[in-house]
C-alpha positions as CSV (number, residue, x, y, z in Angstrom):
1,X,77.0,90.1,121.1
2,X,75.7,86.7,122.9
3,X,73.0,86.1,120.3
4,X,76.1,85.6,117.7
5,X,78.3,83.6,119.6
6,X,75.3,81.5,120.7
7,X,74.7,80.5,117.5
8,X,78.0,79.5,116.6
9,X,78.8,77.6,119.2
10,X,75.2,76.0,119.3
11,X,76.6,74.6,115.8
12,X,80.0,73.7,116.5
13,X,79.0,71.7,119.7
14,X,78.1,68.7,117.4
15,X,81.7,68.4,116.0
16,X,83.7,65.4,117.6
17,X,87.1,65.9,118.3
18,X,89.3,68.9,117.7
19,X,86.5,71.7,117.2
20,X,84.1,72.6,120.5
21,X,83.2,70.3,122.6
22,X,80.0,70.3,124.7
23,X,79.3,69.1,128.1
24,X,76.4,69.3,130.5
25,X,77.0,72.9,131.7
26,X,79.3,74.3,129.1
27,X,80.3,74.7,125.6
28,X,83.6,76.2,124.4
29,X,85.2,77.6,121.1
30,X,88.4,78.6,120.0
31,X,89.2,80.4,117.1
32,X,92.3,82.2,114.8
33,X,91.5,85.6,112.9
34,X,88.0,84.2,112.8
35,X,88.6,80.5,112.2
36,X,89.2,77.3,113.4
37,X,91.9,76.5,110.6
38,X,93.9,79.4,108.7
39,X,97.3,79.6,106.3
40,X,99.8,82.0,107.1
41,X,101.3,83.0,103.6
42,X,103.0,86.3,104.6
43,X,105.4,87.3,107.3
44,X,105.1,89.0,110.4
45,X,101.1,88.3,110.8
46,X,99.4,88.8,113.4
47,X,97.2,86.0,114.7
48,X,94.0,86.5,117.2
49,X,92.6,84.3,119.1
50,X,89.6,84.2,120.7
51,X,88.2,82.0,123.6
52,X,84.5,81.3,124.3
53,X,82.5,79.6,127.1
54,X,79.0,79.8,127.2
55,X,77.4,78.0,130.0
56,X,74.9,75.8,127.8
57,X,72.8,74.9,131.1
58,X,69.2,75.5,130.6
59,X,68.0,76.9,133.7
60,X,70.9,78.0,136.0
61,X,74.1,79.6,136.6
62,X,77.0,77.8,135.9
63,X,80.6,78.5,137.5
64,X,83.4,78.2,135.4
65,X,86.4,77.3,137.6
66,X,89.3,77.0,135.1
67,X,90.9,78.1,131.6
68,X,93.6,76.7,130.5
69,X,96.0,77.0,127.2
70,X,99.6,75.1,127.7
71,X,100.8,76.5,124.2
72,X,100.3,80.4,125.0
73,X,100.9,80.6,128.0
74,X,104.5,80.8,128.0
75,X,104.5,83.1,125.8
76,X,102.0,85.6,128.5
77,X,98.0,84.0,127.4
78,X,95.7,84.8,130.1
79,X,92.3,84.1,131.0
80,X,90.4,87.0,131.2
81,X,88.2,87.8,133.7
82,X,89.7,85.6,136.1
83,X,88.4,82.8,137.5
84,X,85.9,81.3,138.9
85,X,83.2,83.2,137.2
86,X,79.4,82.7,137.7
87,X,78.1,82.2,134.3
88,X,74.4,83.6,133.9
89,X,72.3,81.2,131.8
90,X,72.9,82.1,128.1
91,X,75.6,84.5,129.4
92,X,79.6,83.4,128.2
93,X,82.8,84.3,128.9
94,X,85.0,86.0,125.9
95,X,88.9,85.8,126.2
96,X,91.2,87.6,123.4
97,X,94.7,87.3,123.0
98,X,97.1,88.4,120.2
99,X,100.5,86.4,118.8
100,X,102.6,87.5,116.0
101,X,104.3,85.1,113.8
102,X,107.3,86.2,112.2
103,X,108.6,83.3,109.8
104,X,107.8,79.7,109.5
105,X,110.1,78.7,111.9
106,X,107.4,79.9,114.4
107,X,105.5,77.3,113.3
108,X,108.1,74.6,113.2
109,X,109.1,75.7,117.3
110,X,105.0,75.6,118.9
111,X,103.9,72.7,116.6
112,X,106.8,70.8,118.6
113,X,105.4,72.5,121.3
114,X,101.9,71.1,121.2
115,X,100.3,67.8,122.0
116,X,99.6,67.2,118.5
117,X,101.8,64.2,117.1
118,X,101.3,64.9,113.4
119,X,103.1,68.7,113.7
120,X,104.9,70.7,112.9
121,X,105.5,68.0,109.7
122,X,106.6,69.3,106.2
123,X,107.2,71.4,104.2
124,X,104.7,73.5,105.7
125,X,104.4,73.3,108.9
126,X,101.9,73.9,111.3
127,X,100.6,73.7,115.1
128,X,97.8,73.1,117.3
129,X,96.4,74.8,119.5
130,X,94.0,74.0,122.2
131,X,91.7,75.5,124.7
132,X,90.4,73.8,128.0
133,X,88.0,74.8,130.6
134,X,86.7,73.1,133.8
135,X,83.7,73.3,136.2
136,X,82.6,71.3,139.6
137,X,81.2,68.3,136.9
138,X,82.9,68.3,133.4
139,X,85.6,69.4,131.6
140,X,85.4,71.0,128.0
141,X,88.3,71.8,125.2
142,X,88.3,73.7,121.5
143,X,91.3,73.2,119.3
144,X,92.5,75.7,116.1
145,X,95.3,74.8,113.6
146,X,97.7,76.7,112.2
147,X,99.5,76.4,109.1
148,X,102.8,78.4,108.0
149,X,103.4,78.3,104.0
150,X,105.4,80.0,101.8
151,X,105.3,83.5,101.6
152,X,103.7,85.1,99.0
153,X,104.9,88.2,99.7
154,X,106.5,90.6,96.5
155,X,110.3,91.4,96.4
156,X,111.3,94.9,97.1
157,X,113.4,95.5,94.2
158,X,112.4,98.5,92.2
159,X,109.6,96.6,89.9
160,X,107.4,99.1,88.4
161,X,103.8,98.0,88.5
162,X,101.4,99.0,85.8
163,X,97.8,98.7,86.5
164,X,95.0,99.3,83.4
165,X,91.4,98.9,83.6
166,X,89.0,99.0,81.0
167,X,86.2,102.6,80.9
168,X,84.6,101.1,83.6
169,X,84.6,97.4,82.8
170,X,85.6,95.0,85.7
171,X,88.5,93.6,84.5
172,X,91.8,95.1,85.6
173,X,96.0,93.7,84.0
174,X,98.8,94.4,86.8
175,X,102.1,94.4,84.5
176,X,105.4,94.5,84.9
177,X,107.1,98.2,83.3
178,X,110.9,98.2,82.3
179,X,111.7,101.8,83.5
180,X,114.3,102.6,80.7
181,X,112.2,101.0,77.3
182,X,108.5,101.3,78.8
183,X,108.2,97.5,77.9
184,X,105.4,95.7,79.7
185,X,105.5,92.0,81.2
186,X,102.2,90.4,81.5
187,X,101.8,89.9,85.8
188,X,97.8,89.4,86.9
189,X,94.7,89.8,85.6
190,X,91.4,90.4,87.9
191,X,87.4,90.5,87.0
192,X,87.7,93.6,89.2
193,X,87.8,97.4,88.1
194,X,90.6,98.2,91.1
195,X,92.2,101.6,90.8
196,X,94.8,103.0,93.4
197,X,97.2,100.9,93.2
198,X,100.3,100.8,95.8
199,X,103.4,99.1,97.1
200,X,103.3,98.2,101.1
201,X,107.0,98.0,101.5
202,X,105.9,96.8,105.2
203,X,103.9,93.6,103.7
204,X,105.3,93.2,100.5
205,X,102.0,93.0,98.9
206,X,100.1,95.5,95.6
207,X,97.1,96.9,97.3
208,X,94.2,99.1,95.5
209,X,90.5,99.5,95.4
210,X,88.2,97.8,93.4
211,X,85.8,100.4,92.5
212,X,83.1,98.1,91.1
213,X,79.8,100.0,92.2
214,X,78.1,99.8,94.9
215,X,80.5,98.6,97.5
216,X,84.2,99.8,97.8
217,X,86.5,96.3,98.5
218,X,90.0,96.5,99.7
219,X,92.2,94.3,96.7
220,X,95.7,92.5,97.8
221,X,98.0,91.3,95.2
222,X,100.5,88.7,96.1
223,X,103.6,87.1,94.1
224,X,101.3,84.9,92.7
225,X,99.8,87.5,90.8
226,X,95.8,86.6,92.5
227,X,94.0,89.6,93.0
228,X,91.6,88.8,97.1
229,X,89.2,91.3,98.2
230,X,90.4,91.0,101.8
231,X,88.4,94.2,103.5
232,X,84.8,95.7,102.2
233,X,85.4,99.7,102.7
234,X,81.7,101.0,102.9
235,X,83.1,104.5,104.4
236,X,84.5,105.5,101.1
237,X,81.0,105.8,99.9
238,X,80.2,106.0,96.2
239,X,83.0,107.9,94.9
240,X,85.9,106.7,92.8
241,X,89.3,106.3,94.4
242,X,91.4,106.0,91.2
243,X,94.8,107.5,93.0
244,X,96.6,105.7,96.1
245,X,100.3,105.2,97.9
246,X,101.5,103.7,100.9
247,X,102.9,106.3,103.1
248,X,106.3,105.9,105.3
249,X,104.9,104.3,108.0
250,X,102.8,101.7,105.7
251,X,99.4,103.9,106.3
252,X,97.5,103.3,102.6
253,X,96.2,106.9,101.3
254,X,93.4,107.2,98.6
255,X,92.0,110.1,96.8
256,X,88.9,111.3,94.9
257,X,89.4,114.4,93.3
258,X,86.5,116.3,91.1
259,X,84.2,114.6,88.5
260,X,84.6,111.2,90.2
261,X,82.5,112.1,93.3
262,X,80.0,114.4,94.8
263,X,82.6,116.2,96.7
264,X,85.9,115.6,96.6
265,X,87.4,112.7,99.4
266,X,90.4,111.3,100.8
267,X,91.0,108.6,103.2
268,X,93.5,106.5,105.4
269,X,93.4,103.0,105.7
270,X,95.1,100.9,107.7
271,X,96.6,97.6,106.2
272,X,97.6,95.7,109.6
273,X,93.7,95.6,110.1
274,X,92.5,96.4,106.4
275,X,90.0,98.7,108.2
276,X,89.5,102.6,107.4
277,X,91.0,105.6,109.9
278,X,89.8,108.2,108.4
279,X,87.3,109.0,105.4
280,X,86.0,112.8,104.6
281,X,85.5,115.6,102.0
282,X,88.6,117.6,101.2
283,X,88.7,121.6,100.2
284,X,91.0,121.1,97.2
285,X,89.8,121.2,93.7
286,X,92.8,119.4,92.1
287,X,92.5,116.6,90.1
288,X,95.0,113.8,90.6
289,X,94.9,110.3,88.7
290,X,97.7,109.4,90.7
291,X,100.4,110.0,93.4
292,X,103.5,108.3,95.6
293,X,105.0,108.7,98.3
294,X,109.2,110.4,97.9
295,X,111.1,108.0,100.1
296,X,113.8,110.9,100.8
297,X,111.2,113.6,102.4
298,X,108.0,111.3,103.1
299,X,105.7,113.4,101.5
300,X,103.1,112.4,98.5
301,X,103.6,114.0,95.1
302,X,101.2,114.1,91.8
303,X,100.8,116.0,88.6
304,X,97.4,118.4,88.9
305,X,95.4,118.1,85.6
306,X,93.6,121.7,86.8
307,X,96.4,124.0,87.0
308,X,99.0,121.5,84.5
309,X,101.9,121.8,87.5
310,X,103.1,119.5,89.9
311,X,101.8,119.2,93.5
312,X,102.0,117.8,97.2
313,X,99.2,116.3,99.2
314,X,98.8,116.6,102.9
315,X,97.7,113.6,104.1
316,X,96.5,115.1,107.7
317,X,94.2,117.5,106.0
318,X,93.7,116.2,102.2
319,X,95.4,120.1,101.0
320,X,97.0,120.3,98.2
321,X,100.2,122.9,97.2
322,X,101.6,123.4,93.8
323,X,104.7,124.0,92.5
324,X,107.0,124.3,89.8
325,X,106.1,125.1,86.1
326,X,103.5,124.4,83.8
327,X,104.2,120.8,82.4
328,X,105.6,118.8,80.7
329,X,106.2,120.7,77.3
330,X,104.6,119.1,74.0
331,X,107.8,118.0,72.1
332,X,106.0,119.0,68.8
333,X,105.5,122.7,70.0
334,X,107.5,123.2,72.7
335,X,104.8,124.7,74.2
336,X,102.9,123.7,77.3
337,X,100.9,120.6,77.1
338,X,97.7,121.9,78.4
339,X,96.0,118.6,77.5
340,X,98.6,116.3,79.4
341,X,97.0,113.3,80.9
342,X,99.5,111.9,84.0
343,X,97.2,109.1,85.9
344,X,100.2,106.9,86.7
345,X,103.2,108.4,89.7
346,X,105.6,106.6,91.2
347,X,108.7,106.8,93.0
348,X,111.7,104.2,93.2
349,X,114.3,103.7,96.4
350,X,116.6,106.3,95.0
351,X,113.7,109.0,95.0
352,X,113.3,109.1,91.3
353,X,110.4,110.6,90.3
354,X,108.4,108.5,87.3
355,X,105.2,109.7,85.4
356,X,103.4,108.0,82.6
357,X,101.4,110.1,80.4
358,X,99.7,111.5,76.9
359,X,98.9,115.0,75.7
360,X,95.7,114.1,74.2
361,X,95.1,116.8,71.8
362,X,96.1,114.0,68.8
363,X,98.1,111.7,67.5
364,X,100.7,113.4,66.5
365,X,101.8,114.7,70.3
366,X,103.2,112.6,72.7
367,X,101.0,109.7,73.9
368,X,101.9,106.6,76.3
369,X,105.5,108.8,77.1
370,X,107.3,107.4,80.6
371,X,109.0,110.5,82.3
372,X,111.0,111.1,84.9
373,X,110.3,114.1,86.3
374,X,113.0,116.3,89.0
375,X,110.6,117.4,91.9
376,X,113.2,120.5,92.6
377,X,113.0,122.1,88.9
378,X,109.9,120.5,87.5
379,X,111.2,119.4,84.4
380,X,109.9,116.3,83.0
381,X,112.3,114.1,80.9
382,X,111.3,111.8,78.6
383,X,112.5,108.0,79.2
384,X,111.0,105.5,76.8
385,X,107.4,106.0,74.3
386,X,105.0,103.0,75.9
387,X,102.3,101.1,73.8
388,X,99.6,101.2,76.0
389,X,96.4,103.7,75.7
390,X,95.7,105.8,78.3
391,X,92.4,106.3,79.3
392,X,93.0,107.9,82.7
393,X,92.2,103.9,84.4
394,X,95.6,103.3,85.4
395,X,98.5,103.7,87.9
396,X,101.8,102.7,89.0
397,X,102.8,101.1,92.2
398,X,106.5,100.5,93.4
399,X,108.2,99.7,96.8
400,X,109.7,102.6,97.2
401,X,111.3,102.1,100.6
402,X,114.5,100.0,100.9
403,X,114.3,96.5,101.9
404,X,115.7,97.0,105.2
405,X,112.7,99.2,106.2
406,X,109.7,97.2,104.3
407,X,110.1,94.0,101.8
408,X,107.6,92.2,104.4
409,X,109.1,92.9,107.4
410,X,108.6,95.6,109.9
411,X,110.9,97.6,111.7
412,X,111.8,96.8,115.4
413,X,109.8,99.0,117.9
414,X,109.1,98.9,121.5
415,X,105.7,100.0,122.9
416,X,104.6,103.1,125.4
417,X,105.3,100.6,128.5
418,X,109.0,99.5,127.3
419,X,110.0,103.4,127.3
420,X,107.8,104.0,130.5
421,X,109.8,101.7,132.6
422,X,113.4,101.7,130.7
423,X,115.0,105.3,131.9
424,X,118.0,104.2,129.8
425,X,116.2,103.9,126.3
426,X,114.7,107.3,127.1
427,X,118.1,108.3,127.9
428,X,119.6,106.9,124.4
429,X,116.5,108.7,122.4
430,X,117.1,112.3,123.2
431,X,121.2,111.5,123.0
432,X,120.4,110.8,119.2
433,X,118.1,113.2,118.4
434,X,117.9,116.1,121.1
435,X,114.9,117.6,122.5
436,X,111.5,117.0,121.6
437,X,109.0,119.1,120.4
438,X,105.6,118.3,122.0
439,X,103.4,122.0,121.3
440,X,101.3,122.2,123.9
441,X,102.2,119.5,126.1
442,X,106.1,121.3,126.0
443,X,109.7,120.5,125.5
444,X,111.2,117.8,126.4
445,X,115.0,118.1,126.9
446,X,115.6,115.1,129.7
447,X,114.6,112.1,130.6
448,X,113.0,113.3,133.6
449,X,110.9,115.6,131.7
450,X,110.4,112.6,129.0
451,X,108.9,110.1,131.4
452,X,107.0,113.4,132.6
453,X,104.8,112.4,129.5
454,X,105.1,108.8,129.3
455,X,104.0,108.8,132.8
456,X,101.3,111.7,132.5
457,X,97.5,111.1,133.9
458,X,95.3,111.9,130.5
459,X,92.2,112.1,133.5
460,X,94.1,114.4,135.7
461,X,96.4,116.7,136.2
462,X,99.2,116.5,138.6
463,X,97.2,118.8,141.7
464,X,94.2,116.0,140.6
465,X,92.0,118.6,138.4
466,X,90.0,117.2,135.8
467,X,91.4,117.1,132.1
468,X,88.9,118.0,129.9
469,X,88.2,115.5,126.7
470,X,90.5,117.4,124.2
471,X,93.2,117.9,127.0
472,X,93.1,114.2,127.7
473,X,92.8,113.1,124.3
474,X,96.4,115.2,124.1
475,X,98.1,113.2,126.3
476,X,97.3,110.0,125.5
477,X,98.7,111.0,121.8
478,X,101.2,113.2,123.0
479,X,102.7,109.6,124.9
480,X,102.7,107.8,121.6
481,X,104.4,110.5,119.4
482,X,107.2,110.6,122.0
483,X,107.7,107.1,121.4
484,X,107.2,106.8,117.7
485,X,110.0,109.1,117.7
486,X,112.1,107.4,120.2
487,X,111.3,104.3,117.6
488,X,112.4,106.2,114.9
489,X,115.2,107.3,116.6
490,X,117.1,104.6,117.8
491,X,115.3,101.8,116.0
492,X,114.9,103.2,112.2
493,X,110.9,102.9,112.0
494,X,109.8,105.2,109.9
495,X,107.4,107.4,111.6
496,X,107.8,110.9,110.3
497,X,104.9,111.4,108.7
498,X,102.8,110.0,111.2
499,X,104.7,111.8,113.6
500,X,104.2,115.3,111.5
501,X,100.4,114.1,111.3
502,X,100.2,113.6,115.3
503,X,102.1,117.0,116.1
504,X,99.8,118.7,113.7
505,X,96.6,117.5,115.4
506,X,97.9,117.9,118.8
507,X,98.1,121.4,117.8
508,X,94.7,121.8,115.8
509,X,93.1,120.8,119.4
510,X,90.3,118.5,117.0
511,X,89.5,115.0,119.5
512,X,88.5,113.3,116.3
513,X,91.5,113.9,114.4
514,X,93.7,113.1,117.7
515,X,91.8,109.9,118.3
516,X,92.8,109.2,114.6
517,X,96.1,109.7,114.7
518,X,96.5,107.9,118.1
519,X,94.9,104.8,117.0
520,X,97.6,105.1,114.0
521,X,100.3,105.6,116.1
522,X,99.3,102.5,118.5
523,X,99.4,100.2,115.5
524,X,102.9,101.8,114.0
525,X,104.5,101.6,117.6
526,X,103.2,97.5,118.5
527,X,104.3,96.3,114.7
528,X,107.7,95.3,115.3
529,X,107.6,95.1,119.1
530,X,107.7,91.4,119.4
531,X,110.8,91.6,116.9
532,X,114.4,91.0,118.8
533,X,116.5,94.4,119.9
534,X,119.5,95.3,118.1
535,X,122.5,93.3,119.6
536,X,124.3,96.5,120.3
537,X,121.2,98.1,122.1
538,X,121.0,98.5,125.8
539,X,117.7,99.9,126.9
540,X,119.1,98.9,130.4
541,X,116.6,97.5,133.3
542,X,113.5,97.8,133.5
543,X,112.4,99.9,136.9
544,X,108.9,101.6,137.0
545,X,109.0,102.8,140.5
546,X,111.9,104.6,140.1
547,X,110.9,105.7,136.6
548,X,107.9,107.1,138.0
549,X,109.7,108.8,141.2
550,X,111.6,111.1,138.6
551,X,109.4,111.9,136.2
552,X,109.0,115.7,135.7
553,X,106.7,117.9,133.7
554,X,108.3,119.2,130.4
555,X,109.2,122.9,129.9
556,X,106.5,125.0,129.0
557,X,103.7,122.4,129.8
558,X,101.9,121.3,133.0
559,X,101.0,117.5,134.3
């Protein structure tokens, strides 16, 4: 990793001023998600910042004695390692340190913060932040700034989205549908042939895949319509992803059924780091153009083109299950519509169900026909006769979950170490819900037997024998699933499906699949923790010694 950061710092050691800065025994570098100057344009975003100092000495060791950052450190920046540090030659010192910015009017407080006369200013406004390090001759200092704009974030208000590509072409429309006449409205147009198109209620932004051979990019579609390839996504391979939804807890889902692949594949992505969580093969044949996410049960619907029903997808395991009858009938015939192309699904806040589709066998059956389909009988109704022809390239996308769970902001959590340490949020978590089910790890019906867990050694068990790596991989996930569903609990976040996910690989005994899921549930339980509690919540003191003095094992597990 030097070899890197040598190089960049090497360059930015001739910029004067607010970049690096060299001296005679060290340069330094400071940088936000990557940069030395970014634009926030959507709300909460995280920001990381990184802090280098490579000692630029020739020939010798050099001793850093002190890092400093006035700005941050109120707010809990660090140094780390700490100092002094002998500094190999060539060798550097890497400090990381993570700050969430929730509005503009972040902005607006730390640029009056800084030492920087020209900020916050307006109308967007923006801070500086600075870096400084000293040593027995010299001092050195890096600067980033930061700029809040507006956000460009998408309202959560029940828009259908309705995404068409060309066979193959790279050029993709994202309208607007009117969900009683089928009329479109003109929104974005991309040189990109994206497919899986969703809603993140958590963001507020139209996310898909741009299928453009040969590398898989992650698309994000703002309220200015521009379609950005914000992530490349080798791990989906060379397959087609043409259907996608945002789950409950904002995790994205895609799917390759048969003919578009080798072998069909599904994957998880995660959209707070636009990086993949899981990508593999999948047992079932079905093919789905399209599915979303019921906001009343959490669990992904489509239509299956093999067997011409209804279906649900798992997204732990990729299995399908279908149900219902055969349909929707031909309303020439009456009969079946064996020919029925669905490859757009959506679902709005109210958990109505919307399909767009053709039976293909002519002109004279039903083609471009919006439905809206009841998941407990089946039946498909017919809404409104659209213009548009389907050529299986196209999906819907909608924010399904209500505004006061999603539309850009996320949902006030509190992290492993809040619920460790506060007996009285424990307390208030298994008052609202009762006890937890935790398989193998056991029941928890107190808060004794709660902080059993949150307190539990993944190494070692309580008489100090060694955990083996599945056993310890269980803990450590069994600790975030109890407080996901404390978060659900008493703060709202909607967790189940992760949750479901978590308890069924806990059960299954697979480390990969745990480590998944625990790395999901990390990011799902930090989101909204910076975000202020609930006036009327009282998680009481916080008390780790005596937190830990009463923690007990749960029923029907061991420590």
């Amino acid at each position: 990793m030097q070899q890197p950061w040598k190089a960049a710092l090497t360059a930015a050691a001739v910029v004067v001023g607010g970049g690096a800065a060299q001296a005679h025994d060290f340069v330094v570098l400071k940088l936000v998600n990557g940069h030395q100057t970014i634009d926030v344009t959507s709300y909460p975003t995280t920001l990381d910042f990184t802090t280098v100092a490579l000692n630029a000495h020739p020939t010798l060791p050099s001793e850093l004695l002190t890092a400093t950052d006035p700005l941050l450190e109120p707010f809990g920046w660090t140094f780390t390692p700490t100092l002094p540090q002998s500094v190999p030659v060539g060798g550097n010192l890497i400090s990381y340190y993570k700050y969430v910015i929730n509005s503009p009017a972040d902005c607006v407080t730390l640029g009056n913060a800084d030492d920087d006369p020209t900020t916050p200013g307006s109308p967007d406004p923006s801070f500086t932040n600075t870096f400084a390090v000293t040593w027995d001759s010299g001092t050195a200092q890096s600067s980033v700034k930061v700029t809040c704009k507006a956000s460009n974030a998408l309202p959560c208000d029940n828009t259908l989205y309705f995404s068409a590509s060309g066979l193959g072409l790279p050029n993709t429309t994202l309208n607007k549908m009117d969900t009683t006449t089928a009329a479109l409205t003109p929104f974005s147009t991309a040189s990109a042939f994206y497919a899986a198109t969703a809603f993140n209620h958590l963001d507020g932004y139209v996310y898909a895949i741009d299928n453009t051979l040969p590398l898989k990019n992650l698309i994000k579609i703002g309220a200015d319509g521009v379609a950005t390839a914000v992530a490349p996504l080798p791990e989906l391979g060379l397959n087609t992803f043409p259907a996608g939804t945002v789950l409950a807890d904002g995790t994205y889902l895609v799917y390759s059924g048969p003919g578009f692949g080798v072998l069909p594949e599904y994957a998880r992505i995660n959209l707070t780091t636009n990086s993949v969580t899981f990508a593999g093969p999948t047992l079932t044949v079905a093919e789905v153009l399209d599915f979303a996410t019921n906001p009343t049960d959490s669990k992904v619907y489509g239509y299956n083109h093999v067997t011409h029903r209804l279906t649900t997808f798992d997204p732990a395991t990729g299995a399908t299950t279908d149900f219902g009858p055969v349909g929707p009938n031909d309303a020439l015939t009456g009969l079946p519509a064996l020919y029925f192309v669905a490859p757009a699904a959506a679902f709005d806040s109210a958990g109505n169900f919307y399909i767009y589709g053709s039976d293909l066998t002519g002109l004279i059956h039903p083609v471009n026909t919006l439905y809206k389909v009841d998941i407990a009988t089946g039946a498909f109704t017919v809404v409104a006769v659209g213009d548009v022809s389907l050529n299986g390239n196209e999906n819907f996308a909608m924010c399904a979950f209500p505004p006061t769970v999603g539309g850009g902001q996320p949902s006030i959590t509190r992290n492993e170490g809040y619920f460790k340490t506060h007996e009285q949020a424990v307390a208030a978590c298994l008052a609202k819900g009762g006890d937890i089910d935790l398989g193998k790890l056991g029941v928890i019906g107190s808060k004794e037997e709660a902080l059993g867990v949150l307190w539990m050694n993944p190494a070692t068990t309580a008489d100090r024998r060694q955990r083996s790596d599945e056993d310890a991989m269980r803990v450590k996930l069994g600790r975030q699933t109890l407080t996901a569903m404390c978060n659900a609990r008493l703060f709202g976040s909607p967790a189940q499906q992760s949750i479901d996910s978590a308890r069924s690989a806990m059960d299954s005994g697979s480390p990969s699949d745990m480590e998944t899921r625990l790395k999901e549930l990390r990011v799902l339980n930090d989101q909204g923790s910076k975000l202020s509690l609930p006036a009327a919540f009282n998680g009481g003191p916080a008390g780790a010694r005596h937190a830990l003095s009463i923690a007990s094992s749960p029923r029907g597990g061991s420590r």
